[in-house]
Biotite code that builds the C-alpha atoms (Angstrom):
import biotite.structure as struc

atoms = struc.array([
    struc.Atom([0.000, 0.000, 0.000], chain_id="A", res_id=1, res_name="UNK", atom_name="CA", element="C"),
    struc.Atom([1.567, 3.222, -1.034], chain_id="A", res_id=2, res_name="UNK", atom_name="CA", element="C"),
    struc.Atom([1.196, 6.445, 1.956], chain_id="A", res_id=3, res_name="UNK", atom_name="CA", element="C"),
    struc.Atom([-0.795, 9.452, 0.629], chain_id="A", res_id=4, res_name="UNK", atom_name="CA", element="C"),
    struc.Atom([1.222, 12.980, 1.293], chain_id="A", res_id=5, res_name="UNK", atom_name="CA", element="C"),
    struc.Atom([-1.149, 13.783, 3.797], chain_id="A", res_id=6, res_name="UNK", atom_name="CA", element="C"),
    struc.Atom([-0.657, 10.088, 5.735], chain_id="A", res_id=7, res_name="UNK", atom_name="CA", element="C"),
    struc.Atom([3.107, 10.059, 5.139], chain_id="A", res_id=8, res_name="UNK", atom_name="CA", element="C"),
    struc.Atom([3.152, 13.735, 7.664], chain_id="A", res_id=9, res_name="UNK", atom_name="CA", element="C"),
    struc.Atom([1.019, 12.099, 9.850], chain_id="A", res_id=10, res_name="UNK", atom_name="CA", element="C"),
    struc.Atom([3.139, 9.276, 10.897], chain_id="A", res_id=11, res_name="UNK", atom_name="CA", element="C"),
    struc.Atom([5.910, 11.169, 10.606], chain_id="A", res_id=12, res_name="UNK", atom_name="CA", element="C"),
    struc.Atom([4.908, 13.622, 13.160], chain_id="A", res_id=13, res_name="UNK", atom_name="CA", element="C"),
    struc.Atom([3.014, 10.085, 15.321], chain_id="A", res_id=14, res_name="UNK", atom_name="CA", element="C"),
    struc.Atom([6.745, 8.617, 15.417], chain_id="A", res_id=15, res_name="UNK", atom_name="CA", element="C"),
    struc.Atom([8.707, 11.526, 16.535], chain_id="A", res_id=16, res_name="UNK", atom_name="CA", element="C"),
    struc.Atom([6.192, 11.744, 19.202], chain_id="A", res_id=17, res_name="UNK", atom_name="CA", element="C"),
    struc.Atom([6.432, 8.300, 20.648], chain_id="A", res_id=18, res_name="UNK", atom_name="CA", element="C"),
    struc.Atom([9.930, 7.368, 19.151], chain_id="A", res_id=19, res_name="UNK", atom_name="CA", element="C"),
    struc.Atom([8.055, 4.461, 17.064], chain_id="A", res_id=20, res_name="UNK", atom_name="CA", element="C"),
    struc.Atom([10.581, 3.191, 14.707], chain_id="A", res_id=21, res_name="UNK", atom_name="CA", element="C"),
    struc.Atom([10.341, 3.569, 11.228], chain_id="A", res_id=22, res_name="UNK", atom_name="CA", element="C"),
    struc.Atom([10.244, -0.315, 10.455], chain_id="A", res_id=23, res_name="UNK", atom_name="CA", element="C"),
    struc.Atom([7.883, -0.505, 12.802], chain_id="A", res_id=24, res_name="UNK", atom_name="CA", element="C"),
    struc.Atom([5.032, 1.277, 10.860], chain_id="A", res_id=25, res_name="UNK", atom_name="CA", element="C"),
    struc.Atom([6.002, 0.307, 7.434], chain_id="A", res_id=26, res_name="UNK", atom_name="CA", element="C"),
    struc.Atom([2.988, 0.380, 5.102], chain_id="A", res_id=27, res_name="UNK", atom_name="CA", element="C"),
    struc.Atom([1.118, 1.207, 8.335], chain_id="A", res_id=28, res_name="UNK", atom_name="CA", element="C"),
    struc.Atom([-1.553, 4.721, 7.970], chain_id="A", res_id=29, res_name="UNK", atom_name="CA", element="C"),
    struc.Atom([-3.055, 5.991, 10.897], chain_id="A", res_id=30, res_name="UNK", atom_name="CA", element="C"),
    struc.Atom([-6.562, 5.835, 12.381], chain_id="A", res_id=31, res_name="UNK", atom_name="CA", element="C"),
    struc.Atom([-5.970, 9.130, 14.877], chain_id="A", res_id=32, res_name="UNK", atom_name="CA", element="C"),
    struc.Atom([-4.144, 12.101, 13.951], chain_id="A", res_id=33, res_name="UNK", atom_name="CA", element="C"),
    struc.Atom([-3.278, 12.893, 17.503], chain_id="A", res_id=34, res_name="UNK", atom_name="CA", element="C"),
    struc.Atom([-5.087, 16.352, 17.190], chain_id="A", res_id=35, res_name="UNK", atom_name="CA", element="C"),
    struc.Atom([-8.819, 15.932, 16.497], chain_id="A", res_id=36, res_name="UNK", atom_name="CA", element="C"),
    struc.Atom([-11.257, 12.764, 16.426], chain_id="A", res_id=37, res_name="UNK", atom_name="CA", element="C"),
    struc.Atom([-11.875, 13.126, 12.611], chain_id="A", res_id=38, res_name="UNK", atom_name="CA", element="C"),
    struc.Atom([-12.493, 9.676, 11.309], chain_id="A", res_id=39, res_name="UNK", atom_name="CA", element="C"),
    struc.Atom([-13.883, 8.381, 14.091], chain_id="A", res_id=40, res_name="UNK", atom_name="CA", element="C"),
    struc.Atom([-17.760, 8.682, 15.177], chain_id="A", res_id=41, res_name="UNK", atom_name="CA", element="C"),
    struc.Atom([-19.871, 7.510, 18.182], chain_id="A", res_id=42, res_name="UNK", atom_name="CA", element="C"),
    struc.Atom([-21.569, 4.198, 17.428], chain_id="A", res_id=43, res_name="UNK", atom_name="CA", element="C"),
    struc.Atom([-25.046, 4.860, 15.863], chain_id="A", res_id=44, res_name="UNK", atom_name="CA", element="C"),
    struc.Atom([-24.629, 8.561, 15.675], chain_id="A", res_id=45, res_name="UNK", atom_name="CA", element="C"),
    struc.Atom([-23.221, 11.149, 13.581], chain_id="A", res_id=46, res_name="UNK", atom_name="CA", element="C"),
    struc.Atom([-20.992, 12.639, 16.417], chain_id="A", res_id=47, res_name="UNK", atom_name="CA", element="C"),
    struc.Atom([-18.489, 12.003, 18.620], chain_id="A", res_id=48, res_name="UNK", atom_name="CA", element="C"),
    struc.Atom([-18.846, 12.134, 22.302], chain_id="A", res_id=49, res_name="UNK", atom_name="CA", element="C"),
    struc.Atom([-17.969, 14.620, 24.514], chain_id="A", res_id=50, res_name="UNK", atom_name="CA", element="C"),
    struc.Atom([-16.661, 12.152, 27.377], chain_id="A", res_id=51, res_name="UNK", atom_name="CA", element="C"),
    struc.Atom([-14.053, 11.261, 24.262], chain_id="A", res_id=52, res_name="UNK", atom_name="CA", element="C"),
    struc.Atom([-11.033, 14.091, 24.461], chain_id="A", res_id=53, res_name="UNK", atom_name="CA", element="C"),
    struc.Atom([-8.170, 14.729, 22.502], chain_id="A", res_id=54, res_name="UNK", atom_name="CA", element="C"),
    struc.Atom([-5.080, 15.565, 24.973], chain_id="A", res_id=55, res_name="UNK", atom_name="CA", element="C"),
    struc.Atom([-1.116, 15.489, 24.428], chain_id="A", res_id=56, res_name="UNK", atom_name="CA", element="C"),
    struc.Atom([-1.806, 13.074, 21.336], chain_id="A", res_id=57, res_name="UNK", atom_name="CA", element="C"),
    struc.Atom([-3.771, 10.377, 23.150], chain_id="A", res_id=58, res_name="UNK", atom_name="CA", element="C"),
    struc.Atom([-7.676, 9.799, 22.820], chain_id="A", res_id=59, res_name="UNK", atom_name="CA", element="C"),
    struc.Atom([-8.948, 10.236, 26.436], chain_id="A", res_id=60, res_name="UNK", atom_name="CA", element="C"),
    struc.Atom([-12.146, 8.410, 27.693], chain_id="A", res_id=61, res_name="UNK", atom_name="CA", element="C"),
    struc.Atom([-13.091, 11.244, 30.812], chain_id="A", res_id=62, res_name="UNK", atom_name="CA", element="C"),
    struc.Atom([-16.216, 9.957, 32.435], chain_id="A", res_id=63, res_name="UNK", atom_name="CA", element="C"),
    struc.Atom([-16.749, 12.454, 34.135], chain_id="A", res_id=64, res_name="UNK", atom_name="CA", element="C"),
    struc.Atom([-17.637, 14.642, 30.572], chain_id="A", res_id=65, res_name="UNK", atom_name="CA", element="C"),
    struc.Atom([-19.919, 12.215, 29.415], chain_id="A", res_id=66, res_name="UNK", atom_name="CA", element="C"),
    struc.Atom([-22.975, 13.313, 28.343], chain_id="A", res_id=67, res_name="UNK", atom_name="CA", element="C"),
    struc.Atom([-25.826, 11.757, 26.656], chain_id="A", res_id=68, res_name="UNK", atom_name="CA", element="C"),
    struc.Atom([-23.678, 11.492, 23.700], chain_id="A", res_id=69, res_name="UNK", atom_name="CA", element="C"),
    struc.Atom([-21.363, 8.786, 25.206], chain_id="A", res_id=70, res_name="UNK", atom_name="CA", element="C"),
    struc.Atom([-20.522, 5.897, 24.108], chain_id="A", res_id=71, res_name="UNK", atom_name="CA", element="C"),
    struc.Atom([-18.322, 3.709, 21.844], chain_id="A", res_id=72, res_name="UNK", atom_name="CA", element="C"),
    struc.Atom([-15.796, 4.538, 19.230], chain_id="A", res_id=73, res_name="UNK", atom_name="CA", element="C"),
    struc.Atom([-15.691, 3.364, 15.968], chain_id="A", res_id=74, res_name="UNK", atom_name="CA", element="C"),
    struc.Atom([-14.148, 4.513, 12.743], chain_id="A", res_id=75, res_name="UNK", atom_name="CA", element="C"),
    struc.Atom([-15.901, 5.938, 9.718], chain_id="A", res_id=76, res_name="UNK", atom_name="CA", element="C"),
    struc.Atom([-14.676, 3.389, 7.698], chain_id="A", res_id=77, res_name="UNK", atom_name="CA", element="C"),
    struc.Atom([-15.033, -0.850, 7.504], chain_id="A", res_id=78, res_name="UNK", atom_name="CA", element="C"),
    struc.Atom([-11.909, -2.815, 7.408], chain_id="A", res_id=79, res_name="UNK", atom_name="CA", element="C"),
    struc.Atom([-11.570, -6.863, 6.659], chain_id="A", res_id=80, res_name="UNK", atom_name="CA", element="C"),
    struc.Atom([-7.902, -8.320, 6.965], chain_id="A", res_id=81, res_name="UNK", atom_name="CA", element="C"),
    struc.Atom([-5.749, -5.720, 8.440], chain_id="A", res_id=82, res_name="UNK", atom_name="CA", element="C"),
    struc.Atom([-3.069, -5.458, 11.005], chain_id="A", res_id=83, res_name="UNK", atom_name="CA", element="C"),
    struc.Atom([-3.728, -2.902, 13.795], chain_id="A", res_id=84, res_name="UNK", atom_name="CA", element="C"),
    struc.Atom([-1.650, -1.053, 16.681], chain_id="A", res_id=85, res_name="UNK", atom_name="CA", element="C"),
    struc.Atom([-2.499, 0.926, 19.329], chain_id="A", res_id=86, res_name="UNK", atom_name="CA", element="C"),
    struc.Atom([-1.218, 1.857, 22.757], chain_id="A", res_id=87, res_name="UNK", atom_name="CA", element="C"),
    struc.Atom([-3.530, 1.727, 25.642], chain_id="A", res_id=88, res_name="UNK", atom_name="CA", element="C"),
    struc.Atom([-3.304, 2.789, 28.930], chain_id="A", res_id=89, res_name="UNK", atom_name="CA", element="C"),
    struc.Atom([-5.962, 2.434, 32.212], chain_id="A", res_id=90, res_name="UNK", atom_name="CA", element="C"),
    struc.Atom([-6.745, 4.205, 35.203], chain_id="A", res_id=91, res_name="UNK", atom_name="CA", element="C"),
    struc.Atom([-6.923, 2.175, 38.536], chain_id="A", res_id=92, res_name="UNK", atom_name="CA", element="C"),
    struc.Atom([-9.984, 0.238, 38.172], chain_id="A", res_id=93, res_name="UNK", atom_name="CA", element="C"),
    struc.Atom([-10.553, 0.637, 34.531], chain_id="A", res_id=94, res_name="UNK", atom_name="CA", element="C"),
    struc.Atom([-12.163, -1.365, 31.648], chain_id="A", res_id=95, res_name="UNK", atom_name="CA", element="C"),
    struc.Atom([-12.242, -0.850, 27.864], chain_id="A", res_id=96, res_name="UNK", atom_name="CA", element="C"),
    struc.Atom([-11.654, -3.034, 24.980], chain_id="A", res_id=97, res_name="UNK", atom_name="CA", element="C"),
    struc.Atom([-10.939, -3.016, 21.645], chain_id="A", res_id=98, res_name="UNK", atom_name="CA", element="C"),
    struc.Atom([-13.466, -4.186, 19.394], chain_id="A", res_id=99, res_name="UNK", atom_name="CA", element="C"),
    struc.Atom([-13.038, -5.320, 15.364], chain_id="A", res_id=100, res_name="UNK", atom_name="CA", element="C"),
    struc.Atom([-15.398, -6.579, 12.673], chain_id="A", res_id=101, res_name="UNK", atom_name="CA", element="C"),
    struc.Atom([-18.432, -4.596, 14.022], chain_id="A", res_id=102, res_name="UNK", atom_name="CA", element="C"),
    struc.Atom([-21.679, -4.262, 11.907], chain_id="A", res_id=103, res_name="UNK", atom_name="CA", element="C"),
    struc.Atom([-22.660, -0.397, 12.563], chain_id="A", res_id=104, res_name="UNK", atom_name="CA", element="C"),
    struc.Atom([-26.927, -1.410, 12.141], chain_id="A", res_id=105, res_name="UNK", atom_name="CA", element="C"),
    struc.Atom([-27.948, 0.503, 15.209], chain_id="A", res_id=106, res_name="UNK", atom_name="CA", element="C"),
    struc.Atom([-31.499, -0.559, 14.625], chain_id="A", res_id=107, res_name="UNK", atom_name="CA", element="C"),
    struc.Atom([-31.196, -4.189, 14.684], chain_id="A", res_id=108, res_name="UNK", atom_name="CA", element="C"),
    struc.Atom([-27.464, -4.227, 17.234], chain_id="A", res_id=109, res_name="UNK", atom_name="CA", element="C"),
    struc.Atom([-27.857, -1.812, 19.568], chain_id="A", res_id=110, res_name="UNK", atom_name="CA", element="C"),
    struc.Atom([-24.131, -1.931, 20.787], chain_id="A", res_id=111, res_name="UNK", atom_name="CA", element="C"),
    struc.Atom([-20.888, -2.692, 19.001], chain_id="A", res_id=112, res_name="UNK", atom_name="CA", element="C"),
    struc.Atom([-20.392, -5.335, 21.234], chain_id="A", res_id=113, res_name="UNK", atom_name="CA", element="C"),
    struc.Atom([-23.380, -6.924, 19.754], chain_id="A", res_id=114, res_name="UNK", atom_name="CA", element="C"),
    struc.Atom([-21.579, -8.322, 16.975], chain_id="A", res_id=115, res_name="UNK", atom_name="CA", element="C"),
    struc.Atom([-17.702, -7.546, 17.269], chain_id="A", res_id=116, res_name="UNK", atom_name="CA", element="C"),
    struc.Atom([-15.316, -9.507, 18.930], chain_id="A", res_id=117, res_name="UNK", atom_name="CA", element="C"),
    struc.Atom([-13.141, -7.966, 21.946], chain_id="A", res_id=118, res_name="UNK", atom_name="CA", element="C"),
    struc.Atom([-9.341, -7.336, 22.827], chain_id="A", res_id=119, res_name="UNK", atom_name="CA", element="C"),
    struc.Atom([-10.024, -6.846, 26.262], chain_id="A", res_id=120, res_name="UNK", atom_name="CA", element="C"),
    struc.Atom([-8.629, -3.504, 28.192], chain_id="A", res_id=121, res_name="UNK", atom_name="CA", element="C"),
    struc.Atom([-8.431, -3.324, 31.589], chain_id="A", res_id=122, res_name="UNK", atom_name="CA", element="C"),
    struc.Atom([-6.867, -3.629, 35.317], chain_id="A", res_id=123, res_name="UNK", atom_name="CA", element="C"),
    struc.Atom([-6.593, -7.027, 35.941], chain_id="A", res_id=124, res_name="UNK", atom_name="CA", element="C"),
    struc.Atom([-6.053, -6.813, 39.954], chain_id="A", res_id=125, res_name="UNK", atom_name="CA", element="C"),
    struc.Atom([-8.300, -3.476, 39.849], chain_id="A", res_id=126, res_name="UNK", atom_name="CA", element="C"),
    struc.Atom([-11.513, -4.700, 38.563], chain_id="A", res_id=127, res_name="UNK", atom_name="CA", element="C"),
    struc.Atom([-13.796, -7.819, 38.966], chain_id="A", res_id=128, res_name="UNK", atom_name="CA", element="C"),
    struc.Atom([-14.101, -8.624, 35.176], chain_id="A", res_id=129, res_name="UNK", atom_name="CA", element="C"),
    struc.Atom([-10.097, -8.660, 35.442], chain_id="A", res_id=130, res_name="UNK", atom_name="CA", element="C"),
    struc.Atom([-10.560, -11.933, 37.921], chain_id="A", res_id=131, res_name="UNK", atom_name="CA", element="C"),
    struc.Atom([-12.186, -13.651, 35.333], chain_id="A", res_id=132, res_name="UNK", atom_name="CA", element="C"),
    struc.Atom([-11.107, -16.536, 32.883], chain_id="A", res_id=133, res_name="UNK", atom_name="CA", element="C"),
    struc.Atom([-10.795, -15.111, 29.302], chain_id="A", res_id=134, res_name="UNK", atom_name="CA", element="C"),
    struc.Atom([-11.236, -11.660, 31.048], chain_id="A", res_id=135, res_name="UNK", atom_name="CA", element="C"),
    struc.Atom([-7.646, -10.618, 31.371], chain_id="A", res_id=136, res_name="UNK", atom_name="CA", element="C"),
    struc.Atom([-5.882, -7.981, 29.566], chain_id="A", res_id=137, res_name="UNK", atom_name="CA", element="C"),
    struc.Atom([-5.122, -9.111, 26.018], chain_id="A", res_id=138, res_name="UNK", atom_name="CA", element="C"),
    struc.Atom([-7.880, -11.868, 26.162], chain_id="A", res_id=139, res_name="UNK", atom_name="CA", element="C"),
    struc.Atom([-10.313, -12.428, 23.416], chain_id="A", res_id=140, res_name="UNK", atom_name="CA", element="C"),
    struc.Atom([-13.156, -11.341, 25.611], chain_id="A", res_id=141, res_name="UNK", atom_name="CA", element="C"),
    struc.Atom([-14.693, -14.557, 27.267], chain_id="A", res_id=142, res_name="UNK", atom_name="CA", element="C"),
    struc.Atom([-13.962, -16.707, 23.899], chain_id="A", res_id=143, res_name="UNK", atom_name="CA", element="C"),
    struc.Atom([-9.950, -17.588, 24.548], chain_id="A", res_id=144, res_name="UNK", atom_name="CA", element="C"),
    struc.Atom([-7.278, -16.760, 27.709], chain_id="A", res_id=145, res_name="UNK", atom_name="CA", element="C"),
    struc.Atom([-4.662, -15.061, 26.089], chain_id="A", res_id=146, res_name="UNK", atom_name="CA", element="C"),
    struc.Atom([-1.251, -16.697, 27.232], chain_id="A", res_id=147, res_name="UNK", atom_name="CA", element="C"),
    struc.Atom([1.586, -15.840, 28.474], chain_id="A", res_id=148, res_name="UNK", atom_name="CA", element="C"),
    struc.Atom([0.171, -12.469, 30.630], chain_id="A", res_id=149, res_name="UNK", atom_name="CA", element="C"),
    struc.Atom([1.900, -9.911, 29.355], chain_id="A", res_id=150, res_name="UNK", atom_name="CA", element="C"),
    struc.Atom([0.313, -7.029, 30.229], chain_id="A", res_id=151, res_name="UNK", atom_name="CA", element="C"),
    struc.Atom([2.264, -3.594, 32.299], chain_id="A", res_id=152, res_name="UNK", atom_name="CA", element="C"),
    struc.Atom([1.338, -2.370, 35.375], chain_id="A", res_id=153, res_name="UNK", atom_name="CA", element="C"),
    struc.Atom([-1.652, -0.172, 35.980], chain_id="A", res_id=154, res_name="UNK", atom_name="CA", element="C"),
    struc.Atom([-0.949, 3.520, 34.492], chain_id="A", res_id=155, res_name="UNK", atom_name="CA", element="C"),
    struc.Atom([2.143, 2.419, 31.653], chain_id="A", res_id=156, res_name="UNK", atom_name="CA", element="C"),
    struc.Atom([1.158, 2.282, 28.002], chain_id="A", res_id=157, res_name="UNK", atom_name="CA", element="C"),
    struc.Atom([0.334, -1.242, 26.346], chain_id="A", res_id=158, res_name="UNK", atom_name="CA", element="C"),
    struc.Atom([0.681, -1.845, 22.933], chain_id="A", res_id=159, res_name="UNK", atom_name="CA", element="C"),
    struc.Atom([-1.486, -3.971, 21.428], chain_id="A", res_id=160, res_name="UNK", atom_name="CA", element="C"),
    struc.Atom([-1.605, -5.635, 17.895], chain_id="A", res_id=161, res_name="UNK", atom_name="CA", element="C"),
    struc.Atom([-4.777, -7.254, 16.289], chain_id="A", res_id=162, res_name="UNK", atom_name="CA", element="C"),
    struc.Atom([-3.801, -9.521, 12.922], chain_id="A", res_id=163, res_name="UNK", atom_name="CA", element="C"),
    struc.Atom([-7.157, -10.420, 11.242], chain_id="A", res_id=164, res_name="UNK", atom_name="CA", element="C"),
    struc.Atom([-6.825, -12.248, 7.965], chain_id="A", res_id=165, res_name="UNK", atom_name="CA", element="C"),
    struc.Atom([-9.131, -14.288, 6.626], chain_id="A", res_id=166, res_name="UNK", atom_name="CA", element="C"),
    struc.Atom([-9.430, -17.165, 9.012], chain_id="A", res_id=167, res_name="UNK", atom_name="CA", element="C"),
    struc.Atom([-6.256, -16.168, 11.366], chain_id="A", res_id=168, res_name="UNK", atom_name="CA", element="C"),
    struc.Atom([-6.479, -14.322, 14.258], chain_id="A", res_id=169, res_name="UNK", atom_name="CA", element="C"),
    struc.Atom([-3.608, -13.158, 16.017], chain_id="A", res_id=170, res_name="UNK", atom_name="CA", element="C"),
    struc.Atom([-3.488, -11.097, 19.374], chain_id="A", res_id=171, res_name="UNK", atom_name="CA", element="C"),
    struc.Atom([0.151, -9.616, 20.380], chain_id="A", res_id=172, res_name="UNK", atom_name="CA", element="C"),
    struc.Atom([0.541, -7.738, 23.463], chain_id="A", res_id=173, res_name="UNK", atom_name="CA", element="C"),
    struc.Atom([3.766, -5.864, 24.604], chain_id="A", res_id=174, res_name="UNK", atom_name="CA", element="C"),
    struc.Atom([5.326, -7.785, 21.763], chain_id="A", res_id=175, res_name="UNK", atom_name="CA", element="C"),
    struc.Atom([4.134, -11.145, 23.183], chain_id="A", res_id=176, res_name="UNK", atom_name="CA", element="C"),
    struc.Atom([2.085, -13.168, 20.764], chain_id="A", res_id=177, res_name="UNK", atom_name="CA", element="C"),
    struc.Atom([-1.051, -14.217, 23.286], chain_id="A", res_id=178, res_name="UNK", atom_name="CA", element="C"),
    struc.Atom([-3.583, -15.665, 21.302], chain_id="A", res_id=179, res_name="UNK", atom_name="CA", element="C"),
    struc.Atom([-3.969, -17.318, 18.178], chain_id="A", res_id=180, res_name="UNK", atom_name="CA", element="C"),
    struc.Atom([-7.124, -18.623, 16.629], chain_id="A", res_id=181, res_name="UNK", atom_name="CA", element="C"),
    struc.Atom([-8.954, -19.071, 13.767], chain_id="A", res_id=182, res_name="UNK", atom_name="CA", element="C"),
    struc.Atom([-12.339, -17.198, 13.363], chain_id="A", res_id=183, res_name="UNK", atom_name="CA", element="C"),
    struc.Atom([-15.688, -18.266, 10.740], chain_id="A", res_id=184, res_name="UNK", atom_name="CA", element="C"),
    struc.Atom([-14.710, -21.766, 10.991], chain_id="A", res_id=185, res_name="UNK", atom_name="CA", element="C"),
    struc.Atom([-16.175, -24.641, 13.249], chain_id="A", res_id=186, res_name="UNK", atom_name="CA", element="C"),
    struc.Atom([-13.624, -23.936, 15.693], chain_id="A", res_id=187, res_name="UNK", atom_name="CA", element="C"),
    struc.Atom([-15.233, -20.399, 16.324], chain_id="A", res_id=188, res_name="UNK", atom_name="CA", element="C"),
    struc.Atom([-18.225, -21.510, 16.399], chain_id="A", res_id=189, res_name="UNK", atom_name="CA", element="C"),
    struc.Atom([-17.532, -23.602, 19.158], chain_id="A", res_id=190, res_name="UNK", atom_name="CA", element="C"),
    struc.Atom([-15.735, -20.864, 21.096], chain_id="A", res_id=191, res_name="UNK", atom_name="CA", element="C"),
    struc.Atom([-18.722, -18.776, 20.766], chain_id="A", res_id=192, res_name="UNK", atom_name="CA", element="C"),
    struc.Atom([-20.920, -21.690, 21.585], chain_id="A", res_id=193, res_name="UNK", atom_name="CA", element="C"),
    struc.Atom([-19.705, -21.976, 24.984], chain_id="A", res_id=194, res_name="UNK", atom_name="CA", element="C"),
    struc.Atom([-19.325, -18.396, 25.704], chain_id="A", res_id=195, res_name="UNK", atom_name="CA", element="C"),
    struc.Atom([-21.912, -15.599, 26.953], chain_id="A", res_id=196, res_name="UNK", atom_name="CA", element="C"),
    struc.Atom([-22.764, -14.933, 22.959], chain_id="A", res_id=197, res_name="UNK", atom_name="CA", element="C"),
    struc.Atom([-23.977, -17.968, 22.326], chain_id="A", res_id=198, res_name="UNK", atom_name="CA", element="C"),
    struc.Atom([-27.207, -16.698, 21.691], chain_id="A", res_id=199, res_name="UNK", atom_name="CA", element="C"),
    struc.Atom([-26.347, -13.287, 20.422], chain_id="A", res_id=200, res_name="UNK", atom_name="CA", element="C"),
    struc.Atom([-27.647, -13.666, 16.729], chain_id="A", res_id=201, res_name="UNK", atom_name="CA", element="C"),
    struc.Atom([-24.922, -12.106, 14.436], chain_id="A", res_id=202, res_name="UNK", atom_name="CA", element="C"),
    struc.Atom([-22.219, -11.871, 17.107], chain_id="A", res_id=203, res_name="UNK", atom_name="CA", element="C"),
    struc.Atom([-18.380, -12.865, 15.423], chain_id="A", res_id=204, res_name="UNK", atom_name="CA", element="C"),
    struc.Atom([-20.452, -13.834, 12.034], chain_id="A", res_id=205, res_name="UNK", atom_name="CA", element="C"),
    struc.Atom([-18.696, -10.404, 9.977], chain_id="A", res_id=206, res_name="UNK", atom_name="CA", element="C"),
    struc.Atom([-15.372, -10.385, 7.907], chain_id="A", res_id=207, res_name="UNK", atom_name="CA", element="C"),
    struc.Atom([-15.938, -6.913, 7.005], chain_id="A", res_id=208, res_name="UNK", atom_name="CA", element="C"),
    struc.Atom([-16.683, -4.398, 9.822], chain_id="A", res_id=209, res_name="UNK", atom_name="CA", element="C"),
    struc.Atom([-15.854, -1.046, 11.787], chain_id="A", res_id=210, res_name="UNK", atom_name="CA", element="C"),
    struc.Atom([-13.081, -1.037, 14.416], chain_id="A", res_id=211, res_name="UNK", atom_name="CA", element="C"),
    struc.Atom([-13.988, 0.527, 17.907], chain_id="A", res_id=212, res_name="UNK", atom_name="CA", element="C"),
    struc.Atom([-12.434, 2.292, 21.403], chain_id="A", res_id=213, res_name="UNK", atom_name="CA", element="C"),
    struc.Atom([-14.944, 1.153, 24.103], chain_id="A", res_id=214, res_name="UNK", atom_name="CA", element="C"),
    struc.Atom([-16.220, 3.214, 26.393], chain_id="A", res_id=215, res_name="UNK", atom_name="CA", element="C"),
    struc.Atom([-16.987, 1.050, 29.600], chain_id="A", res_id=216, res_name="UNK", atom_name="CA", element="C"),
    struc.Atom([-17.480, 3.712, 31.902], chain_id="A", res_id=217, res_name="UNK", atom_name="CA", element="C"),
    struc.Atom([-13.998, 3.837, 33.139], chain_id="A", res_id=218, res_name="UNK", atom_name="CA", element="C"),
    struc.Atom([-11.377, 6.401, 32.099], chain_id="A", res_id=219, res_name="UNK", atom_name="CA", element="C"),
    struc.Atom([-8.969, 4.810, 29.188], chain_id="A", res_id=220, res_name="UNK", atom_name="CA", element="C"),
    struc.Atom([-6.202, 6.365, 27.125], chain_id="A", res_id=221, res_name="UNK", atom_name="CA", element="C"),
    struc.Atom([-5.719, 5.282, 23.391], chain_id="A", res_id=222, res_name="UNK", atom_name="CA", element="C"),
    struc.Atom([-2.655, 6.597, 21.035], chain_id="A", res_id=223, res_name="UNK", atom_name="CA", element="C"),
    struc.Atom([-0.346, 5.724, 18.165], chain_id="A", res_id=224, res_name="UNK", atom_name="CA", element="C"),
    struc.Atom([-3.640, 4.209, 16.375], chain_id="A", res_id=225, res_name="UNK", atom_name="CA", element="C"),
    struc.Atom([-2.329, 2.383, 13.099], chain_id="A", res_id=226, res_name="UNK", atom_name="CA", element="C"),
    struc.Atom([-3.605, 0.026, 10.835], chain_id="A", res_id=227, res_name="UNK", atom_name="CA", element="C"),
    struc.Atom([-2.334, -1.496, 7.400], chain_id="A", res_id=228, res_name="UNK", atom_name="CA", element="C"),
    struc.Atom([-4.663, -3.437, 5.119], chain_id="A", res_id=229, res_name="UNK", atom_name="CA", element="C"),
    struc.Atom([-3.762, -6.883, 4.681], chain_id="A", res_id=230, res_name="UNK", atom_name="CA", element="C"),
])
């Protein structure tokens, strides 16, 4: 994939922000410009939400701004085999996720969740959920325990990578590969058999879908969003 001018600046100016190498990020555009939330939209609306803040380059989740326009994250545009990178970072307490392959069809989902798979985000020895098999940091929310842990302490930055291409799933966490799966095939539907979608109609059934920050509530920083089309 060849960088437009405009995408070429942007990671430019990303990189000498976070000292991301250049190999790093090769063929690699970004999803957040580190100034404004263009590109990204509140699910089911045509806005953003005010709890959602741009500060110092990250993509803040501030609960306490939340108004009735809360809620999740997710980009303007559908994505099907990609590789994507962002940094994450919790407060004490926190949960988020990372969600992927969402069908934005407010009127018949009423929650990205509804449909997309999860990288889960969170304190681990903070929160309750974090207690929980298939709960932890980097898991694929309740469908596989992502091993080894390799998630940083409460309040450091994360980086997490999601590899989705055509049946192969790959989570990688702090550079630690932690789960992979295969997805559409009779393997996931036995994950998400014995899971808490198993009667969610339409949940983990789309190759093509929107990406999405979640808002859970707690307060959550995002940054260095990246993704290259596989």
């Amino acid at each position: 994939m060849k960088l437009t001018h405009l995408s070429a600046i942007l990671l430019i100016t990303i990189m000498s922000s976070s000292n991301i190498k250049a190999q790093d990020t090769t063929g690699f555009v970004p999803l957040f410009d580190g100034k404004t939330k263009n590109g990204w939209h509140t699910y089911g609306l045509n806005l953003s939400g005010q709890g959602w803040k741009v500060e110092n380059g990250t993509l803040h989740l501030d609960p306490k701004a939340k108004k009735n326009d809360a809620g999740d994250l997710v980009t303007d545009k559908e994505y099907t085999n990609f590789h994507l990178k962002v940094d994450w970072k919790v407060a004490p307490g926190a949960n988020s996720g990372i969600l992927f392959h969402i069908k934005e069809d407010p009127a018949k989902y009423n929650q990205t969740y509804s449909t997309g798979p999860e990288m889960q985000v969170i304190d681990n020895a903070g929160h309750p959920d974090g207690k929980i098999i298939k709960h932890h940091a980097g898991d694929l929310y309740d469908l596989v325990s992502g091993s080894p842990e390799a998630v940083k302490p409460v309040g450091e930055w994360n980086t997490a990578e999601i590899i989705s291409s055509g049946e192969s799933l790959v989570f990688i966490l702090n550079g630690v590969k932690i789960v992979t799966t295969t997805q559409f095939d009779e393997n996931w539907k036995g994950l998400i058999a014995g899971s808490k979608f198993a009667k969610w109609e339409g949940f983990g059934t789309f190759r093509t879908g929107k990406i999405s920050l979640q808002d859970h509530g707690n307060e959550v920083w995002f940054r260095n969003i990246l993704i290259k089309e596989l």
